[in-house]
N, C-alpha and C positions, 0 to 999 in steps of 0.2 A: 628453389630453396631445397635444403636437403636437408629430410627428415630422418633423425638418425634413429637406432632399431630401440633402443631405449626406450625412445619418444613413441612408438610406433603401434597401436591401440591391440590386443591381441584375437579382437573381433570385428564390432565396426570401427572405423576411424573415427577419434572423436571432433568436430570443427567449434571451437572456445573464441566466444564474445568478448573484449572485456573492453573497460574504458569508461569515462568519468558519464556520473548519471544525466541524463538529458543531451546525448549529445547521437542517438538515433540507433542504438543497440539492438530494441526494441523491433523497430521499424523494420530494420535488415532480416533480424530473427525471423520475422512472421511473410518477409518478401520471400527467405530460402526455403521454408518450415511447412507453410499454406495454415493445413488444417487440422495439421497429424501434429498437436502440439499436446504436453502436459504440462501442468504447472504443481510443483508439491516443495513438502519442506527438505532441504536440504538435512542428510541422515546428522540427527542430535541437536539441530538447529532449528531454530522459527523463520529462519529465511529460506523465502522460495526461489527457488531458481526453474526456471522454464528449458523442456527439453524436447526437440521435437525429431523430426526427419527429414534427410530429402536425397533425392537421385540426382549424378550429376557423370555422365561416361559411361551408361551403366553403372555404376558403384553406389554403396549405399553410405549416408553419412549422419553420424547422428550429432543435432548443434546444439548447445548449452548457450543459453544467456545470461549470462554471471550476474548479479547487482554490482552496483555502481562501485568503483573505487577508485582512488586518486596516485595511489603508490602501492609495490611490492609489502612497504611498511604498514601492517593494519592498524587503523585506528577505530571503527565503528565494526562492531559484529558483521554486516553487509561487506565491509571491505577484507574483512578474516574468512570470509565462508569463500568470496572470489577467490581467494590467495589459495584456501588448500584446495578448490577446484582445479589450481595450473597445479599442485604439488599430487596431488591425488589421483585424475582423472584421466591420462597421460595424452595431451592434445598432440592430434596430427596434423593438426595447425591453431596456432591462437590467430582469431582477427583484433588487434587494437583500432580502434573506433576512437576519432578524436571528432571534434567541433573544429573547421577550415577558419573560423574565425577568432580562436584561441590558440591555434597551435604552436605558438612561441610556449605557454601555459602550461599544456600537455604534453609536449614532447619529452619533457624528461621520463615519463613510465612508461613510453617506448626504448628509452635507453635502458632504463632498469628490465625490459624484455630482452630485449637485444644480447644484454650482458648476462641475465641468466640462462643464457643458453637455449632457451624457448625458441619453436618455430614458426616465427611470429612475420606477420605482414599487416601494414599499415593503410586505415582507410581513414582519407581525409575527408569526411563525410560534412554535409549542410555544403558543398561549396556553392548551392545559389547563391544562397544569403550572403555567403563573402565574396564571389565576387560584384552582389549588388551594392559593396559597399566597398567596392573600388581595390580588391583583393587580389590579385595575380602570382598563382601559386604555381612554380615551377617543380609537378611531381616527379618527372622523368630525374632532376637534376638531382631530388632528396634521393631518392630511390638509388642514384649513385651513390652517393657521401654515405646513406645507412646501410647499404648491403642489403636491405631485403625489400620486398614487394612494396611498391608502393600506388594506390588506387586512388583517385579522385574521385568523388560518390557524392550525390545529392541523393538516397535512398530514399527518402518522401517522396521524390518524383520518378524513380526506377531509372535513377541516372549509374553508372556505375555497374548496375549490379550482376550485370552479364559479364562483365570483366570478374567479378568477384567467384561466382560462380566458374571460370574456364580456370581462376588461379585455385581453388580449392581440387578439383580434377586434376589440373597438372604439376602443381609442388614441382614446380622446378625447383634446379639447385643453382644460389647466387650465392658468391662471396660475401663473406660479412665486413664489414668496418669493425675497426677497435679503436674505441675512445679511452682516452689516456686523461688521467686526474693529474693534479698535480707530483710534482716530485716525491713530496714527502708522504700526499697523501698513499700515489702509487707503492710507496718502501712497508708501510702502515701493512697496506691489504698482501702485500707478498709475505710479510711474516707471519700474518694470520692464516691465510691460504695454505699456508708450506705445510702448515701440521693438520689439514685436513686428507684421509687418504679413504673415506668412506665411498660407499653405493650413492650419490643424490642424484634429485632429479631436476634441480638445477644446480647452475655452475656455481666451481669455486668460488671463484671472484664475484658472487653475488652472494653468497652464504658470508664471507667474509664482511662484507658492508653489512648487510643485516646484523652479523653476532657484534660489528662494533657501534651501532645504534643501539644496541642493550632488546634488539625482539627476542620475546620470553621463547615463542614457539619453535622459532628456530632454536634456541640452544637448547631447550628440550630433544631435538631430532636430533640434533649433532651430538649430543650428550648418548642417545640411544644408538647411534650407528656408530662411534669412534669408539666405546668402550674406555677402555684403558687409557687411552691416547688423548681422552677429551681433557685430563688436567692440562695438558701441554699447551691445546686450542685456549681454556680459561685462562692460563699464566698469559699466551700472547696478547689476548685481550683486555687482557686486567694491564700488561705495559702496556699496549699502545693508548688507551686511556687515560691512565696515567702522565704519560708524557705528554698529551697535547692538553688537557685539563681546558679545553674545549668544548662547544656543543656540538657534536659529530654529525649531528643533524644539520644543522646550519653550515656545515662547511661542504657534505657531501652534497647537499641542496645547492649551493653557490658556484659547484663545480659542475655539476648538471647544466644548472641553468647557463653557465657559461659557455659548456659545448653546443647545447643547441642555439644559444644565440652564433655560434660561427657557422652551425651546420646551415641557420635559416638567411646566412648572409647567402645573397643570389636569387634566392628560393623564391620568397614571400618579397612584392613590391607593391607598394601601398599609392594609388593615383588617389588627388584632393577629392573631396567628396564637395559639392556643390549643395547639398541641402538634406535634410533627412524626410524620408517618405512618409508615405500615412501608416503603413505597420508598426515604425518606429516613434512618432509619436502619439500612436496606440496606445503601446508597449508602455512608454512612458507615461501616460494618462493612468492607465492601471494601478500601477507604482506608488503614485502619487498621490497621498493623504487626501485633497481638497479633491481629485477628481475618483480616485480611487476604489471610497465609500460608495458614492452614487453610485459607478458602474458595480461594483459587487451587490448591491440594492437591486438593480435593474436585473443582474443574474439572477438572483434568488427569487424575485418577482416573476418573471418571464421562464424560467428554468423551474423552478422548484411547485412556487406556487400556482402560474399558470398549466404548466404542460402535467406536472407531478400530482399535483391536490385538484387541478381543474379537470383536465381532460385523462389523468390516468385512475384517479378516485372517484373523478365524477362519472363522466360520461362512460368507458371502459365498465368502471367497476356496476354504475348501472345498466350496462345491456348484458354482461354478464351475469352477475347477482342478483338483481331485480328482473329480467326478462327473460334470460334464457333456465338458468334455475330456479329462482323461486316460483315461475308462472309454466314454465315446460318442464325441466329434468328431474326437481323433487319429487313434482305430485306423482309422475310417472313410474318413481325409482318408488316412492310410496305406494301406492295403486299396484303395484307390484309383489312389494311386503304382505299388503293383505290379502292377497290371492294365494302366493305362496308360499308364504313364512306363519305357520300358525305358530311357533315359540317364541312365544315375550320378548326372551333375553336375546335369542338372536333376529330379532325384528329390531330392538331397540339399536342391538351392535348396530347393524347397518343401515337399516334407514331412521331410527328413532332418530328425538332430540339431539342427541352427542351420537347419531351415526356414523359412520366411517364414512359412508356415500355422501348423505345427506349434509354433512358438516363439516367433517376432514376435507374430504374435496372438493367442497365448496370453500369454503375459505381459501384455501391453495393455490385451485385457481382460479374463482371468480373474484375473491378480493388482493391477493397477493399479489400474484402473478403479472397482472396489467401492473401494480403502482411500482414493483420491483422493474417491471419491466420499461416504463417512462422513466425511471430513476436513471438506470444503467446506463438508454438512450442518452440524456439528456448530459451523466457524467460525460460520455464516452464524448459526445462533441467538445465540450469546455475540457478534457482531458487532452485533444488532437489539436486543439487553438495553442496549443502552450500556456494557458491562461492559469493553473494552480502554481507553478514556482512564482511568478509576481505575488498573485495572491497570501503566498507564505510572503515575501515579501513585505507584500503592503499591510500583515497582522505582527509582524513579528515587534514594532513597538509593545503591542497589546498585549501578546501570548508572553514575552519575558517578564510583565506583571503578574503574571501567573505562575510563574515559575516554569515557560515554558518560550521555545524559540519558533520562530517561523518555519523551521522545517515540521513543526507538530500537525501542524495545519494538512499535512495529508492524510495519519490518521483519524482526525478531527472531521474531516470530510470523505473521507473513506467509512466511518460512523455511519453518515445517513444512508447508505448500502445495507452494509452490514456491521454491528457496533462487533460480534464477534470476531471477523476477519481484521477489524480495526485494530482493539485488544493484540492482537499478535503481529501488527505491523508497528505498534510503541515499540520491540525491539529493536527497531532501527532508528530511537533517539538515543542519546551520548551515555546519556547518564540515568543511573538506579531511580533520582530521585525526580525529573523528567518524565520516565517509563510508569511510575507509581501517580505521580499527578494525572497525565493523561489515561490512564485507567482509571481512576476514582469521576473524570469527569464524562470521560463516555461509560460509565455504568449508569450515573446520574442523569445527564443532561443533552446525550444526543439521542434523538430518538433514530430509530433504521427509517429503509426507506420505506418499509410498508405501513410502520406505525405511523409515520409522518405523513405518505398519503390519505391514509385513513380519516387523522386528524384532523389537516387541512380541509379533508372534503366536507364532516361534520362541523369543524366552527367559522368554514365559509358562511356559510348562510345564516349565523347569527350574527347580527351588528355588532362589533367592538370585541366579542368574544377570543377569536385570533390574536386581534390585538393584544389583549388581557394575557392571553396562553404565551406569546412571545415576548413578549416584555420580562413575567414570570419565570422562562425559563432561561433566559438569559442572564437576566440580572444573577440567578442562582449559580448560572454556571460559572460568572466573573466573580462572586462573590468568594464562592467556594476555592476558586481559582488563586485566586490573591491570599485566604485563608491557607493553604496547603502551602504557597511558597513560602510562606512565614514561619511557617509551623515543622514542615520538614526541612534539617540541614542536607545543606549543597551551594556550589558555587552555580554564578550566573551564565547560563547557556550560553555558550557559540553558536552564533548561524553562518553558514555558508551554504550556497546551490548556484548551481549554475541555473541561467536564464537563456532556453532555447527559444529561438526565433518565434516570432507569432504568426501564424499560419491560419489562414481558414482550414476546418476540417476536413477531409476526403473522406466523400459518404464508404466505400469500402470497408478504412481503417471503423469507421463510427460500427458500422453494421456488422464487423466479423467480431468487434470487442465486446459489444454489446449483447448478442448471439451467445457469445463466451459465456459471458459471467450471466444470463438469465439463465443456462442449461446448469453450471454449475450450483449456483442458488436454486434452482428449483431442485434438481437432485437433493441437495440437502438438505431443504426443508420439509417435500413432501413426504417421506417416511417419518419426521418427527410432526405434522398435524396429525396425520395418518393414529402413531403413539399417541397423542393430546388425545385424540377421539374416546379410542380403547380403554385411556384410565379414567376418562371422561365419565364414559360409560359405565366402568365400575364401578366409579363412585358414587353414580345414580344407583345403579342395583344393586349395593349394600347398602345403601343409604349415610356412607361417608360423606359426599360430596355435600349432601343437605347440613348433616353435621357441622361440614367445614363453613359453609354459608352461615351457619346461626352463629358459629364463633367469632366471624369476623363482624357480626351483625352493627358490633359496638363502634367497632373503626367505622362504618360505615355512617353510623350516625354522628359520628363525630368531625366527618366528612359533611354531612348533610344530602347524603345518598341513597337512593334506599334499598333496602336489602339485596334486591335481584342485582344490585351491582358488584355486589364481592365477588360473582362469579366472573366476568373480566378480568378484575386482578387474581384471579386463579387462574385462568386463560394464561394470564401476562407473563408468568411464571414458567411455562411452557416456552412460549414468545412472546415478545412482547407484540408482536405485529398478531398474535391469537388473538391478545387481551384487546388491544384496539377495535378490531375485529366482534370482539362481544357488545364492547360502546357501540360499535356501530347497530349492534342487534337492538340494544337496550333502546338507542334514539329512534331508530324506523319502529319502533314500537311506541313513542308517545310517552316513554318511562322519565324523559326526563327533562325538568328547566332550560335556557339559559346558563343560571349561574352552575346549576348542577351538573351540563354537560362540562363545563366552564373546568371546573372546579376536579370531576373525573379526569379528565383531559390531563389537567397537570399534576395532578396524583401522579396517575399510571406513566406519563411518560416519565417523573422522576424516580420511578418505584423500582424493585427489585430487578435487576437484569434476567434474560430468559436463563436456562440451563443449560444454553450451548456457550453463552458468552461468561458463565459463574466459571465454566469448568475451564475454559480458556486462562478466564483467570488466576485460576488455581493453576495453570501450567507453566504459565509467564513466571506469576507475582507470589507463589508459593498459598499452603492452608490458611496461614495463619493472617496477610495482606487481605486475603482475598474473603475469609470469613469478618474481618474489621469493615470490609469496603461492602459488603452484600448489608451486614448492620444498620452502619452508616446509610446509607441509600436507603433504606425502606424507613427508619424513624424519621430522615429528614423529610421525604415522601408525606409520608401523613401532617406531621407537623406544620409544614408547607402546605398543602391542601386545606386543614383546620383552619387555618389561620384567614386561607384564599377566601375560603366561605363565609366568615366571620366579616372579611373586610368588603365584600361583594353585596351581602345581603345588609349592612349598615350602609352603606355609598349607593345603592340603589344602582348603580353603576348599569348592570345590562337588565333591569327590568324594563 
């Protein structure tokens, strides 16, 4: 392949991922990348794109994993941030990453690669899976028809990826193929093309298809680099449009799809399939309403509540919290203060009630830390099954009663992580009024994962209480749900996602993802318990904090709570996994019922979001959404609770 100087990085080489989501981008990333990865937001964007390193001849190369897109032509922000990654980032090689078992599907935005000029090579990636299902893919023969590299890769299994690695090092140079459209359409793209005579950093003839699909971004840059020149570019466009008074889309689509169906004559031969395996009607079980349910029950059971609320809130959070600090590290860290801190205030700061020592880091990491840590675990294997694109799948009947499609479903579960990180992963649904709903319900209704192990571990051990608390917040979240789609205009969501193969996990992939996101959550939160402590503390030693307590006194009552509990939801405010964290102080103390912890419980997890997820959302969803939506969430909060009490202590329910 020959990289021309253009293309050619003017430090490290850059090595660009790109290719439709789920089809093992990911995987390859982290096979070349190891350890030496970062993941941030792309500049001006909420999408993160992942950037790491690797050696390969001696040379150093630095690889970008673009998010998912399906064409040159963006439609989703994710698919806009990939496109000016290839216009901006100048790759010394793109890898297209397809799925072996779609690639009739995919191949056309390896043409749209091929034709912009890009130096691009193609990995037909998953090909266990296709040829377990009777696929026989002749690469050597594409690899002739397209002019450039072409790899067969099952990178789940580190099939492939030595060849991948020797083609990055050596960029050969292959001839390219030129695919030819139709007659008229080819006359179409030469009159456009002709009056293009700018610097780009792709080809004519792909700038030309773009500006007659009407994309905004491109005629902005053509309009900024032609100058002068660009009415002549708009007059050709405005006739060729004109004349065909066609959908340019559907015809350049039909022409695509046509060459690749002659390129995959030869290629791809399909032997009868004799029966489908137990993967496959897995996959299918999943999917499927009547089997579906159960299995996402049995996940949430076994995942959330067993391994999350059981052994990461219970057992964890008690050999941590109850034996190694409250019976060894406090008294010590206190035993300590009174020997050598004779000043009040700074005895308080650090080992008092709201000490830094004593409280900050104890929270952090004896209650945090494990449930955040069995969460990640626990995502990270149901993340490597393939098991969340079904999952959107088999809710997306339900979520478009809400005003929302089955692809919501990942920040909706990306929520019990982190609701903040969720917040900024709704830009990657369609539409304003989509992106608005699922923020209104993860500020309300999903709790993170530390608040939720917390919970679970406190209304395990009441009879029915769980029950009560999940019922409550669900119903709330469907209700609200269904209320917002009614209430905000928009049209009804589109779903589409691709559905990768189902796999058992590979403990590596579980353990290095996992590893990941505990380091990075813990970095981020422990400087803000850290901050919780400090004004924690101030607010005792000016006597604000007590202030704050007697004002809320009346909420409180009207919850049927008693006093010392405002202090959690002053916690929660901070985090919400603080505020859970203070419930937990308040019940190992005896403070409270049954229905009262009942009752607390679904307060606080409907209540005010913390101040890292308000501020998110004032980034996404602007001042004005986002002070409506923090409102909203705290009067329903109580109102909710009032009522819970009301209807608890008349029904006798958990006494």
């Amino acid at each position: 392949m020959k990289i021309s100087p253009a293309s050619a990085s003017p430090s490290v080489p850059k090595i660009i991922l790109v290719g439709n989501p789920n089809v093992g981008k990911s995987v390859l990333f982290n096979a070349l990348t190891g350890a030496y990865t970062t993941v941030s937001n792309y500049p001006g964007t909420s999408v993160e794109v992942s950037r790491g390193f690797c050696e390969l001849t001696g040379r150093r190369y630095e690889v970008l994993d673009t998010p998912g897109m399906y064409s040159l032509m963006p439609i989703t922000e994710e698919e806009r941030v990939a496109r000016t990654i290839l216009l901006e980032e100048a790759p010394h090689l793109v890898l297209h990453v397809l799925d072996a078992r779609n690639i009739e599907r995919m191949l056309p935005m390896t043409l749209q690669l091929i034709e912009a000029g890009l130096p691009v090579a193609l990995v037909v990636n998953i090909m266990d899976e296709a040829e377990r299902l009777g696929m026989t893919i002749d690469t050597a023969l594409l690899q002739e028809k397209l002019g450039i590299p072409v790899i067969a890769a099952a990178t789940a299994r580190k099939r492939g990826l030595q060849e991948i690695r020797d083609l990055i090092g050596a960029a050969e140079e292959t001839p390219r193929a030129v695919f030819a459209y139709a007659a008229d359409l080819e006359g179409d793209l030469r009159k456009v093309a002709g009056h293009l005579h700018g610097d780009y950093r792709l080809s004519r003839r792909a700038l030309a298809l773009l500006l007659m699909q009407r994309d905004a971004e491109i005629d902005s840059l053509v309009a900024k680099e032609e100058g002068p020149g660009y009415a002549k570019v708009v007059e050709a466009v405005n006739e060729v449009v004109f004349e065909r008074r066609v959908d340019l889309h559907l015809r350049i689509s039909l022409e695509r799809k046509r060459i690749c169906k002659g390129l995959l004559d030869g290629v791809v031969r399909q032997r009868p399939m004799t029966g489908l395996s137990l993967a496959e009607r897995l996959s299918g079980w999943t999917m499927n309403p009547w089997t579906g349910v159960p299995i996402l029950l049995a996940v949430l059971y076994f995942g959330l509540y067993q391994i999350v609320g059981g052994f990461g809130a219970g057992t964890l959070v008690d050999f941590l919290e109850g034996t190694l600090f409250e019976e060894a590290i406090n008294p010590w860290l206190e035993g300590l203060g009174d020997e050598h801190l004779p000043w009040e205030w700074l005895y308080e700061l650090l080992v008092g009630e709201y000490g830094v020592l004593t409280l900050g880091v104890r929270y952090a990491v004896a209650l945090v830390l494990p449930i955040v840590g069995t969460f990640f675990l626990v995502f990270s294997v149901i993340e490597d099954t393939g098991y969340f694109p079904r999952l959107a799948l088999l809710v997306d009947r339900i979520f478009k009663r809400i005003g929302l499609n089955g692809r919501a479903v990942i920040p909706m579960v990306l929520g019990f992580g982190c609701d903040t990180m969720a917040t900024m992963v709704t830009r990657t649904l369609e539409t304003n009024r989509e992106r608005i709903i699922a923020t209104v319900l993860l500020a309300l209704a999903i709790p993170c994962s530390a608040q939720l192990g917390v919970i679970l571990g406190l209304l395990s051990g009441v009879p029915g209480a769980l029950a009560v608390w999940s019922f409550c917040i669900l119903g709330i979240f469907l209700v609200i749900g269904f209320l917002a789609a009614r209430v905000l205009p928009g049209e009804q969501p589109m779903f589409y996602m691709e559905i990768p193969p189902l796999r058992l996990p590979q403990a590596r992939n579980v353990l290095v993802k996992t590893l990941t996101r505990m380091q990075s959550y813990f970095l981020e939160i422990f400087p803000l318990f850290i901050l919780a402590s400090v004004l924690l503390w101030a607010g005792k030693m000016t006597g604000f904090l007590d202030e704050l307590v007697k004002a809320m006194e009346p909420l409180m009552r009207a919850l049927g709570l008693p006093a010392e509990a405002a202090a959690a939801f002053i916690f929660g405010f901070f985090r919400r996994d603080f505020g859970a964290a203070g419930l937990y102080d308040l019940q190992t103390s005896g403070l409270l019922t049954p229905v009262q912890l009942t009752v607390a419980a679904v307060t606080l997890t409907l209540f005010v979001p913390c101040i890292a997820q308000f501020l998110m959302m004032k980034k996404e969803r602007g001042w004005k959404v986002s002070l409506g939506i923090l409102v909203f969430v705290s009067v329903l909060a109580f109102v909710a609770g009032a009522s819970l009490n009301r209807m608890l202590l008349w029904s006798s329910l958990l006494s």
